[in-house]
N, C-alpha and C positions, 0 to 999 in steps of 0.2 A: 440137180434137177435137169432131165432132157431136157433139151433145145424146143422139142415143140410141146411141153408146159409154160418154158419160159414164152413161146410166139403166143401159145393163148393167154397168160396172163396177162401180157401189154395189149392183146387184144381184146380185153376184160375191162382195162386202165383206162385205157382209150378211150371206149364207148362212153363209160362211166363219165369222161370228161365233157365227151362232144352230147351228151343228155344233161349237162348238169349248166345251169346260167351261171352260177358260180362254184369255187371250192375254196377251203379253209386248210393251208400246210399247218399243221400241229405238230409236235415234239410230247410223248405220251410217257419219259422215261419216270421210271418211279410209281403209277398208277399202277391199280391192280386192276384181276377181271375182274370183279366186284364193281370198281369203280367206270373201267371202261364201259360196263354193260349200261351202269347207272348214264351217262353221258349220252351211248346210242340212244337210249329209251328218250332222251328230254329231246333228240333234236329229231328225231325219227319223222316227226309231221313233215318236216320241209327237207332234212339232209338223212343222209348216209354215211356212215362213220368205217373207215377200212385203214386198216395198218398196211402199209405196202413196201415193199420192196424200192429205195432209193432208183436205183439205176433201169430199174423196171418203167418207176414211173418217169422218169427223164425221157426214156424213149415214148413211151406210150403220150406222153404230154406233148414231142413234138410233134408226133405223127396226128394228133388230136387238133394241131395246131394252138395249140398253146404255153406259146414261146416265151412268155415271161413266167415260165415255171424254168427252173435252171437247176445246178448243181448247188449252189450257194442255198438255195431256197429249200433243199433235201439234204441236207448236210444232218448228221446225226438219224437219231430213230425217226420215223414220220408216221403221221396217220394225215387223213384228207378226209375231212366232211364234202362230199359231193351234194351241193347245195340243187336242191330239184323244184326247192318250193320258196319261198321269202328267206331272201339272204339277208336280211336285216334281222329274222327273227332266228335265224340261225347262229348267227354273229351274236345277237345277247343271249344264246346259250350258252355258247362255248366262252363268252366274258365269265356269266357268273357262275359257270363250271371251274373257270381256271381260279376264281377269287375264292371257292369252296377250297376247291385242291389244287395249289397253287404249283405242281408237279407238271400239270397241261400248259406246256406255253405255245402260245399261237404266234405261228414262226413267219406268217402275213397269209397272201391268199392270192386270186382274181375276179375279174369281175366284169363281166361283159368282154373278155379274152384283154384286160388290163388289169397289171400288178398291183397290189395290193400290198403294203410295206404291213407288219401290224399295229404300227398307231394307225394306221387307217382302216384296219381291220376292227378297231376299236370307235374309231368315230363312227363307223357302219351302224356299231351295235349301239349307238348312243341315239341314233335315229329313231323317231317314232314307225312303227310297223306301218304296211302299206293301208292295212286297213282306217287306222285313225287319221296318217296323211290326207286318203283320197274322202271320209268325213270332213273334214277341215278343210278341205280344197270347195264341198257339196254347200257348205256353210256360207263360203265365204262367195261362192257364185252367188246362191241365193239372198244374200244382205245384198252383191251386187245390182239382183234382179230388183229385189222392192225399192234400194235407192232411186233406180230407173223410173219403175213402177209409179213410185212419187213425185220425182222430177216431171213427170207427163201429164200427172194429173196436179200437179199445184198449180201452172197456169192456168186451167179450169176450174179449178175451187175459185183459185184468188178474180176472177173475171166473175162468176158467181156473187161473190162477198160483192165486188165493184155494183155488179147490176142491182143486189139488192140493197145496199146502201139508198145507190142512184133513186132506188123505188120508193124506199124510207122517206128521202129528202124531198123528193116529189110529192109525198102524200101528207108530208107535213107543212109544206107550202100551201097546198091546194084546201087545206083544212082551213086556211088563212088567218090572222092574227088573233091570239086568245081574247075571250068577251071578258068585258071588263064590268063588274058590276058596278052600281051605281046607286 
């Protein structure tokens, strides 16, 4: 390959990184295209799936600033899901892609321009997606809101309850002692 395919292809890499909130290093040996396509197609909502050139992307990952991408971490064949939309829902793709075809190993990742070993690329994907955390987070405000809600108004009930007791007790005095027949 000329020198200036290989300058634009790390200048492909790059971009690809410095767009992407996270990416997922993989090791694709063994997978067919059949299978690879199946894999693009499930993560496609949120990532990008590209088999790349090791040393391409070494360069391309520092120049992108993303330094805890290393030699170590592209060792052997690589592909890189470039995470563009919910890396958590990208992370349980490529889990229960690799559990289907257990030939996918996810070799770790980053995230937020920090390393990612793949048990923790695993605990990622163990996560509930953003959408149902930030439900549960809307939940848990609003039970915080009506506890409040009720704490403000129970001294007002209960001062209520007081006065009409008080009113009760009053007007049962005031009716004054039962007649007694005779």
């Amino acid at each position: 390959m000329a020198r200036p395919d290989k300058a634009a292809a790390v200048a492909e890499i790059a971009d690809r990184f410095r767009d992407s909130n996270a990416a997922v290093l993989t090791e694709y040996r063994g997978l067919t295209v059949a299978q690879l396509t199946e894999l693009r197609t499930n993560i496609k909502a949120h990532a990008t799936y590209a088999v790349v050139k090791n040393t391409l992307t070494a360069i391309a990952a520092r120049e992108a600033g993303m330094t805890a991408i290393d030699e170590k971490s592209l060792a052997g064949p690589t592909a890189v899901a470039f995470v563009t939309g919910d890396p958590v829902e990208t992370a349980k793709a490529l889990r229960d892609f690799a559990k289907t075809y257990p030939a996918l190993v996810i070799k770790g990742g980053v995230l937020d321009g920090k390393a990612l070993s793949p048990a923790e690329v695993t605990q990622l994907a163990d996560l509930e997606s953003r959408d149902v955390l930030l439900a549960k987070l809307a939940g848990a405000m609003k039970a915080s809101l009506n506890n409040a809600a009720y704490l403000f108004a129970a001294p007002l009930s209960q001062a209520a309850r007081v006065v009409d007791a008080l009113r009760q007790q009053r007007e049962e005095q005031q009716g004054g002692s039962p007649q007694t027949e005779g």
